[in-house]
C-alpha positions in Angstrom: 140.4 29.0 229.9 139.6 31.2 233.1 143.4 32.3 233.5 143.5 33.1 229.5 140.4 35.2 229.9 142.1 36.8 233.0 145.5 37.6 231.1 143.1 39.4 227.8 141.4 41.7 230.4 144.9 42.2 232.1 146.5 42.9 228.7 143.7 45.5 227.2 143.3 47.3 231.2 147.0 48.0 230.6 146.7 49.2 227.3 144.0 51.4 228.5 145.7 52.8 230.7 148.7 53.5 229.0 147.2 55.1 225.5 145.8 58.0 226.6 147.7 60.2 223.8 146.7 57.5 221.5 143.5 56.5 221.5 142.6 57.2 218.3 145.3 54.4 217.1 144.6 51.7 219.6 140.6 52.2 218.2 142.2 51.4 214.9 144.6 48.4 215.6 140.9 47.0 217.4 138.8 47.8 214.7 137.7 44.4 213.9 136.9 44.0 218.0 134.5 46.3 219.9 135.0 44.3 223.0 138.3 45.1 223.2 137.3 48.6 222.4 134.6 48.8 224.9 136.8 48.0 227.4 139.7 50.2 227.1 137.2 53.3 226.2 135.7 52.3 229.4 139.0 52.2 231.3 140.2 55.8 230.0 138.8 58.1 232.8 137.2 61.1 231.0 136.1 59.2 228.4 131.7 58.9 227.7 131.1 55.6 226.1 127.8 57.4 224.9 129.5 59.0 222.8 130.5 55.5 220.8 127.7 53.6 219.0 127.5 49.9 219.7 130.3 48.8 217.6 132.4 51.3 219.6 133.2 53.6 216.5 132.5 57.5 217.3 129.0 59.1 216.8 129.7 61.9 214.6 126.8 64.0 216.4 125.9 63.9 220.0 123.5 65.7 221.9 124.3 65.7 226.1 122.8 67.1 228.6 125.7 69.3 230.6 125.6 68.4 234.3 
């Protein structure tokens, strides 16, 4: 079960990092599954997961502090 595990995170890293331009689509295809979402918004460098709620759908109005 270990190596299937292994191949998801492998599968959804490349994803990731290949979906840059799409983002917006791969959220949609994953809809129904915010871990997959979790981890390819947290494998897009650039990309503030606190700007996604905990079901990794966009918060329509966010308030950050600029560093």
């Amino acid at each position: 079960m270990k190596n299937c595990t292994s191949q998801k995170e492998t599968v959804i890293n490349m994803t990731a990092n290949n979906c840059n331009q799409f983002i917006s689509v791969w959220l949609e295809v994953f809809k129904d599954h915010p871990e997959v979402k979790r981890e390819m918004i947290k494998n897009i460098k650039g990309t503030a997961i606190e700007c996604y709620d905990e079901n990794i759908n966009p918060i329509q109005s966010i308030h950050r502090d600029k560093k």
